[in-house]
N, C-alpha and C positions, 0 to 999 in steps of 0.2 A: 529585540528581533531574534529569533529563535536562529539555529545553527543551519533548520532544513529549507530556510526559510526561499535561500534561490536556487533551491534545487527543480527540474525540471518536471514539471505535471503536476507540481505541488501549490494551488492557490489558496486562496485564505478562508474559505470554508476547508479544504482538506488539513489545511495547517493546524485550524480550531479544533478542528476533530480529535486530528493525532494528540493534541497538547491534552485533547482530555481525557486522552489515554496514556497521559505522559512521555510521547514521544516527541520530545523535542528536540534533537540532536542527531546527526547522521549516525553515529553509532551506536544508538538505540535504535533505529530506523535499521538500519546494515541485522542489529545483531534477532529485534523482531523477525524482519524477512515482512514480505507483502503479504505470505498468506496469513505469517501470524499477525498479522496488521488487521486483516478481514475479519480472523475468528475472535481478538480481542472486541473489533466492533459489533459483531453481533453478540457476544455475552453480555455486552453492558445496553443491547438494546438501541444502539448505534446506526439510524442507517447505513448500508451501505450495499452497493453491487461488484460485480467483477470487473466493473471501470476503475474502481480503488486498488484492487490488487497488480491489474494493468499499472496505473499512473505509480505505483510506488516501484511496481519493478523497474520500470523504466528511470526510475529517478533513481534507483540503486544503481542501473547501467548508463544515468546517464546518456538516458535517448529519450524521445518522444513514444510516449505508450503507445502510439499505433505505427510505430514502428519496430515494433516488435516481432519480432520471427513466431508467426503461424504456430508452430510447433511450440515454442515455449509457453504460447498464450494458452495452447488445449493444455500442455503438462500445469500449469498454473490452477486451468478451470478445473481439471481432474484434482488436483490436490484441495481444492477450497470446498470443491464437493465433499469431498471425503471426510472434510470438517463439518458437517452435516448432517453428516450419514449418524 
C-alpha cells in the first residue's frame, strides 16, 4: 500500500495514475505540488483535468477539493494554464 494511499481525494484510479508517474509517497506528492502533478500528466500523455490539480491540493491541505477557497482554485487554474501556454 503506497504512503498516499489515505490521503483525502485520492482514489485508486488517481493513486494508479500518480504511481505511474512515480508518485507514491506524500513527499514526492508535497515536493511535485498539484500543478506539477498536472503538467507531468500531460507530458506522458496522461489524462487528466483540473479536478486532478483540485483533489491533490486538497490532499496536500488535507481537505476536500471542493472545499477549497474559490481564490486558490482560480490561482491553481491560472498556474496549470500557464503550463500550456
Amino acid at each position: 500500500m503506497s504512503d498516499i494511499a489515505g490521503m483525502k481525494n485520492l482514489g485508486p484510479v488517481s493513486l494508479k495514475r500518480l504511481a505511474e508517474v512515480g508518485i507514491t509517497t506524500r513527499e514526492q506528492l508535497k515536493r511535485t505540488g498539484s500543478v506539477g502533478v498536472y503538467r507531468m500528466f500531460k507530458a506522458r500523455g496522461i489524462p487528466v483535468s483540473l479536478n486532478m490539480v483540485y483533489a491533490v491540493e486538497g490532499a496536500l491541505l488535507d481537505m476536500h477539493w471542493t472545499a477549497l477557497p474559490q481564490e486558490l482554485k482560480d490561482r491553481l487554474k491560472e498556474s496549470a494554464k500557464q503550463e500550456n501556454d
